[in-house]
N, C-alpha and C positions, 0 to 999 in steps of 0.2 A: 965715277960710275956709282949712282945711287943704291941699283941693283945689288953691288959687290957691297956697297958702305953697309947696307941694312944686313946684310947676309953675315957679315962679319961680327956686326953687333950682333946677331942672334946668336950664332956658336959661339962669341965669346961670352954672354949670358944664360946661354941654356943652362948651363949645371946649377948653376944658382934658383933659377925659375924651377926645376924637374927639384932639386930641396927641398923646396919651397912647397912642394905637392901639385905646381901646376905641368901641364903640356905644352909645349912652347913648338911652335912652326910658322917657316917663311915662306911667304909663296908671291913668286914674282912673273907679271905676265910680258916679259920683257928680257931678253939676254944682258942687257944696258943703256942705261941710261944716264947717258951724259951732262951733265951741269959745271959751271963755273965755280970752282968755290974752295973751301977747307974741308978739305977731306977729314980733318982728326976731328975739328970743329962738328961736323955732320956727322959724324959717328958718335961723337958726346951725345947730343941731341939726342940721335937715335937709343942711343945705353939710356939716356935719362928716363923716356917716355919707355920701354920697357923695364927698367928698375921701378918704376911706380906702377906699374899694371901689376911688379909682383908683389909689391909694397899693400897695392889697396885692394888686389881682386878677389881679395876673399881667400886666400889660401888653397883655392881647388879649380876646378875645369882650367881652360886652355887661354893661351894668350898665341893671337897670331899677330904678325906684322905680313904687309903686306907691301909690297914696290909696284909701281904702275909703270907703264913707257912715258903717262902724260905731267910725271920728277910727282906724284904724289906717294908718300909714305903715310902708312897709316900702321897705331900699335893698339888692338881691340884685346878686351879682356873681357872675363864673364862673371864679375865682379858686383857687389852692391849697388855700385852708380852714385854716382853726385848729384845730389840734391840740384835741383834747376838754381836755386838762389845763389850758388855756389860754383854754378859753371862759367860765372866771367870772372870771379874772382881769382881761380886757380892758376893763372899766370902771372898774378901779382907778385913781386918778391915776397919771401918772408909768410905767403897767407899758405896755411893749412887748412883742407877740412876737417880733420878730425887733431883738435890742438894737440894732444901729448904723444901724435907721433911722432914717431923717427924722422929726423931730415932738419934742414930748416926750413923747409917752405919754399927752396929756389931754385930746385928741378925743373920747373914747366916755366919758369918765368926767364932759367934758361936757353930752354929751348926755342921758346920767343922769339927772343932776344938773337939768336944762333940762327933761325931760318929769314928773322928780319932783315938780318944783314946782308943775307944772302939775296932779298929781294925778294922774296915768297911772304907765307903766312899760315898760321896755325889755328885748328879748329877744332872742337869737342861738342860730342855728342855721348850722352849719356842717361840712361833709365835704369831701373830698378835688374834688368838682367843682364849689365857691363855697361864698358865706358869705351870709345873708340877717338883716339885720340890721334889728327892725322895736320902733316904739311906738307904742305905743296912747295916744291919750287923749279 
């Protein structure tokens, strides 16, 4: 159940996020939504793309995640934004946008990789007032 996976990620990362100085909320227009898959696996995914919304968003306003009925998750922050030149890169292993942060670089090339398998695929949109970073499967 995607609905329950995303939800789980979120209470188990709020304290960290509300730390952090952000707002963190889930809102799902869907009781469940069912998919074939790794459940632990889909919840990684999920933690990774909300550990980086609290990683890059600028330390303040809100990070929502969002479940759909049609298996799309999406995790929006109110953050600086990625640079266009830099928004196909950030699935690469290893690549950072901002070099000396924290991490190695292989959160989002994770989750990739985690919703690939699954047979979906992952997309980012990103400007100057947050980045929204969503998979479908």
């Amino acid at each position: 159940d995607l609905v329950d996976i995303a939800r789980i990620a979120v209470a188990d990362l709020a304290p960290l996020a509300i730390a952090a100085g952000y707002e963190i909320s889930f809102h799902g227009d869907a009781m469940c939504v069912e998919r074939k898959g790794d459940g632990a696996a889909l919840r990684r995914a999920i933690g990774n793309l909300i550990r980086n919304a609290i990683e890059h968003g600028g330390g303040h306003g809100a990070i929502t995640v969002s479940a759909l009925a049609d298996g799309e998750i999406s995790v929006s922050d109110e953050g600086p934004g990625i640079p266009a030149d830099h928004q196909d890169l950030v699935f690469e292993p290893f690549y950072r946008v901002v070099p000396n942060s924290r991490g190695a670089g292989l959160g989002l090339s994770l989750v990739k990789q985690i919703v690939e398998s699954h047979g979906g695929y992952v997309s980012i949109e990103s400007s100057s007032s947050g980045t929204r970073v969503t998979m479908r499967l």
